[in-house]
N, C-alpha and C positions, 0 to 999 in steps of 0.2 A: 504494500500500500504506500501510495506518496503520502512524503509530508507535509503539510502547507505553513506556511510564513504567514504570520498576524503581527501587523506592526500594534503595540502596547504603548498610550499618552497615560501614564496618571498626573494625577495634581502635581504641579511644581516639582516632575522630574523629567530628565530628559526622555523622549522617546527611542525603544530599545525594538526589536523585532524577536518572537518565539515562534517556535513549530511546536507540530501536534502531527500525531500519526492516525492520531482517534479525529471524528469529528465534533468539535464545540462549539458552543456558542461564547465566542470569545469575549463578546459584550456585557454577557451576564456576569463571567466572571471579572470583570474587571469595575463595573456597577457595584457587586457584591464585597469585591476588596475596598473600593473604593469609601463606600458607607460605612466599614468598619474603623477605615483608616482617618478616615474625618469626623465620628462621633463627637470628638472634643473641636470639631475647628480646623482649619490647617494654619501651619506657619511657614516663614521662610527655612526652607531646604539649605544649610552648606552641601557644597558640593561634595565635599567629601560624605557627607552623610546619605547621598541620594543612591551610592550604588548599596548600600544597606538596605534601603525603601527598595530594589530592585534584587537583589538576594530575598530578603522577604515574601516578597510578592511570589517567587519560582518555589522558594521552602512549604506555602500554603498552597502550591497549585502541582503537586506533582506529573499531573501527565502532559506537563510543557516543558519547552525544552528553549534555555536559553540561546539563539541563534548569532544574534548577532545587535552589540552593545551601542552604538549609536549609525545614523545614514551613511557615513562615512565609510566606518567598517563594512557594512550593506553593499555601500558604492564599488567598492575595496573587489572585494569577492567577486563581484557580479561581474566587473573587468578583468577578474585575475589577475590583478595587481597586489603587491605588496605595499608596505610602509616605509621601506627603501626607495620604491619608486615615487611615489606622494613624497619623499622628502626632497628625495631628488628634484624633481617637477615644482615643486616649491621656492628650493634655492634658485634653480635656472630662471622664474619668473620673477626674484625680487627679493623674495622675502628672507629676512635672516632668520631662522627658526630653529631651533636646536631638535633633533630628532626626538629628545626624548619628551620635549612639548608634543609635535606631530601626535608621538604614540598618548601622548595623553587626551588627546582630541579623539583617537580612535577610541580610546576605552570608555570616555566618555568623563574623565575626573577633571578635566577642563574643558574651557567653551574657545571658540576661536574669537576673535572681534569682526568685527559684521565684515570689514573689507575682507578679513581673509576669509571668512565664509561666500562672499559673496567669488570670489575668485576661486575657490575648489567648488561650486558650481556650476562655474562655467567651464571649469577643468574637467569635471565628469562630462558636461554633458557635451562636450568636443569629442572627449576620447571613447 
């Protein structure tokens, strides 16, 4: 049986992508985390605290499967591309960025600033 890709938004964390080999309703469960996780309110997410909120979320949902941690990563695979390459293709266009930021954009435990977001945008969708 294939597996299918559901991309996952909760409140004030980044958006992550899961698979499933069963068929779900991926809405319910994320409705249903969602109402538990907000009973008291939400607050401001650190970033470092959000892939917790996203470990959590896969510890209470077991027949999902963490695929892949932010778009980039997504973008990443779907080109068969590395993070070597995205670093590479970064320097060449400008930017000083130290690889081990890049991988942090991949994981998801930093944000890029909107010009370099808006520039690996346009970088995926060239390539």
């Amino acid at each position: 049986m294939k597996k299918t890709i559901y991309e996952v938004s909760l409140n004030g964390v980044y958006t992550f992508y899961v698979s499933s080999k069963e068929q779900i309703d991926i809405d319910t469960i994320i409705q249903n985390y969602e109402r538990e996780r907000g009973r008291f309110g939400f607050s401001y997410i650190k970033n470092k605290n959000k892939k917790s909120i996203v470990d959590d979320f896969m510890l209470k949902n077991p027949q999902l499967t963490l695929e892949y941690r932010t778009w980039i990563d997504l973008e990443l695979h779907k080109r068969m591309r590395n993070l070597k390459w995205l670093h590479l293709i970064l320097l060449q266009s400008g930017f000083q960025v130290s690889y081990q930021t890049v991988a942090r954009w991949v994981q998801g435990s930093a944000v890029p600033k909107v010009v370099v977001q808006k520039k690996l945008e346009q970088l995926f969708l060239v390539n």
